[in-house]
C-alpha positions in Angstrom: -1.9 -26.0 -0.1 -4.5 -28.8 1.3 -3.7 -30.4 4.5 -3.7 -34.3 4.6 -7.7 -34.7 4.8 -8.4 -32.7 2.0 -8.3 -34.4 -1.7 -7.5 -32.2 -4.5 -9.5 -31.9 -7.3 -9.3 -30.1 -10.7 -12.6 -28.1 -11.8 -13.5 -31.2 -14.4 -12.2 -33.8 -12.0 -14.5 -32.4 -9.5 -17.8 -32.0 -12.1 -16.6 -35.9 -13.1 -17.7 -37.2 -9.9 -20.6 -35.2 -9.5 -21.9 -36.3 -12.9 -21.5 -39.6 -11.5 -22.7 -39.3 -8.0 -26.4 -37.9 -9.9 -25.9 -40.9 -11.8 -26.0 -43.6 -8.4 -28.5 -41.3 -6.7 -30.9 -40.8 -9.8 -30.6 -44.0 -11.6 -28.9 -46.5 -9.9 -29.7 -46.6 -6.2 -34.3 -46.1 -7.5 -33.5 -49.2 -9.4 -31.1 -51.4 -7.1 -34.5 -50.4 -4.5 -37.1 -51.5 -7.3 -35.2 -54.6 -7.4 -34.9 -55.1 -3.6 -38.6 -54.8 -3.4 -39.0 -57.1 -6.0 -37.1 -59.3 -4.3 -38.9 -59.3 -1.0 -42.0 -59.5 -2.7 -40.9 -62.8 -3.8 -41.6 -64.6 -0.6 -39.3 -66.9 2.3 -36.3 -64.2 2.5 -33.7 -66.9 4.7 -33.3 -68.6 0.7 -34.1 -66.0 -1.6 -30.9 -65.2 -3.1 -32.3 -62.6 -5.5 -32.8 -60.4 -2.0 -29.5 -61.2 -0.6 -27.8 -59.9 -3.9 -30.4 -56.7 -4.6 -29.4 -56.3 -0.8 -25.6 -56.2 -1.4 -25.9 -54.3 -4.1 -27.8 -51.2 -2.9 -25.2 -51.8 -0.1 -22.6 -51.1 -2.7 -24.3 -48.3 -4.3 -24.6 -47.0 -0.8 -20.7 -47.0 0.3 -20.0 -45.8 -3.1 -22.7 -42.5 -2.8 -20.8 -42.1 0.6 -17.5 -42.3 -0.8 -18.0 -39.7 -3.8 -19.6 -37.9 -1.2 -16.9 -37.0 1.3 -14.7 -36.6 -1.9 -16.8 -33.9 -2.6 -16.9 -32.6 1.1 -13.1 -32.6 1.4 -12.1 -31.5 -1.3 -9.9 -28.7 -2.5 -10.7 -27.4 -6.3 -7.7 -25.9 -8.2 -8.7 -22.9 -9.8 -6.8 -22.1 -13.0 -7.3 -18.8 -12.7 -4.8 -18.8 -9.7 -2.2 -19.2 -11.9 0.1 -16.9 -13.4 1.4 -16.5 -17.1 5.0 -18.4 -16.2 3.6 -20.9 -14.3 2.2 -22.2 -17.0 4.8 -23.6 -18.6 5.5 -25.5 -15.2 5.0 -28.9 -14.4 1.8 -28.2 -11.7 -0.8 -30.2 -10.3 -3.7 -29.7 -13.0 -1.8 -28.5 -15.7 -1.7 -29.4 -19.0 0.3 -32.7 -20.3 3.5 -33.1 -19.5 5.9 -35.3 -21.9 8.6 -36.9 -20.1 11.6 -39.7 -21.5 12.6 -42.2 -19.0 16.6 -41.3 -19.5 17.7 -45.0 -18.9 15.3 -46.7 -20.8 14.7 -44.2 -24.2 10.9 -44.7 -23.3 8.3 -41.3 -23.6 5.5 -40.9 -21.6 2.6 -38.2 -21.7 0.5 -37.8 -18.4 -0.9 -34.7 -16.6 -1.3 -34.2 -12.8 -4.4 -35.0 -10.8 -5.6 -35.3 -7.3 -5.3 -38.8 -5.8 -9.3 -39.0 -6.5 -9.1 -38.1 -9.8 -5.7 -40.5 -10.7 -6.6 -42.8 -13.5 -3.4 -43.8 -15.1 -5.0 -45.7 -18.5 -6.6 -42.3 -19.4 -3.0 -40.6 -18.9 -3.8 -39.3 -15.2 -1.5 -39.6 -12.8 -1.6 -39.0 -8.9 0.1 -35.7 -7.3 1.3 -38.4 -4.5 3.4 -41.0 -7.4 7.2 -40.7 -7.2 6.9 -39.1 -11.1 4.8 -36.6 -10.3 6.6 -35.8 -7.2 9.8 -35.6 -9.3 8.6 -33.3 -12.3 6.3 -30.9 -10.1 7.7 -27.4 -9.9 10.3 -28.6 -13.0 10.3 -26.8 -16.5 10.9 -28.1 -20.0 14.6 -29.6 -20.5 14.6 -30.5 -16.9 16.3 -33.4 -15.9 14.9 -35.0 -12.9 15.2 -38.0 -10.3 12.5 -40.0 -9.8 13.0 -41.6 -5.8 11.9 -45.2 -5.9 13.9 -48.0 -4.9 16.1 -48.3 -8.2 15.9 -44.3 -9.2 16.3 -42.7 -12.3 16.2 -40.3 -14.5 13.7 -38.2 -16.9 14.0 -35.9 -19.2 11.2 -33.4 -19.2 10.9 -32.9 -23.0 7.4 -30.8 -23.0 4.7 -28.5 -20.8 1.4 -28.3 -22.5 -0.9 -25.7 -21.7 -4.7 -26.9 -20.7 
């Protein structure tokens, strides 16, 4: 697939962070300047602690630009096109939900697949690289699997959503 430098990204994870790189370049890093120059403008720079923070902040905007950046550089975009009819019904990075019950616990959980990038667990987005994702990929509905982590366990794969 991707070799280790590569981050993996769906087709909306990947139009997600250029929506928000536009957004730092456009927006925020022309005002984080305005304010730097406002800043300077205001005289003595060794005590003017409006500078120092514009300063770190167009700092921040920078590594962030940077960072978003080489994500897009590096990155491999999963095409869903590339996937046949039966896969689809297969736990996959960038598939569609996945329902799974945690066996020992009677719990449910509902997550789908993402590049590390992309990973945002509150909005039900979990990392290709987590031990859970790791367990299910390449598993069907009414799988059982083991998930490795230092107590493991078991889930029942209950569903396989379609995107």
């Amino acid at each position: 697939m991707a070799d280790n430098n590569k981050e993996i990204l769906t087709r909306e994870g990947k139009e997600a962070i250029e929506k928000k790189l536009a957004q730092l370049i456009d927006v925020e890093k022309p005002r984080a300047l305005s304010d730097l120059n406002l800043a300077r403008s205001q005289g003595d720079l060794s005590e003017n602690a409006d500078y120092d923070s514009a300063r770190d902040r167009l700092q921040e905007l920078e590594s962030e630009i940077n960072r978003l950046q080489y994500t897009l550089d590096h990155a491999v975009i999963l095409e869903a096109d590339a996937v046949s009819a039966t896969d689809l019904k297969t736990c996959r990075l960038g598939g569609g939900k996945i329902t799974v019950l945690n066996i020992e616990k009677n719990t449910r959980s509902t997550f789908t697949i993402v590049g590390s990038a992309e990973a945002d667990p509150l909005q039900g987005k979990i990392s290709n690289t987590c031990p859970v994702a790791i367990a299910v990929l390449g598993h069907r509905a009414g799988d059982t699997v083991e998930v490795e982590v230092s107590k493991p366990y078991s889930m029942l794969i209950e569903s396989v959503e379609e995107n």
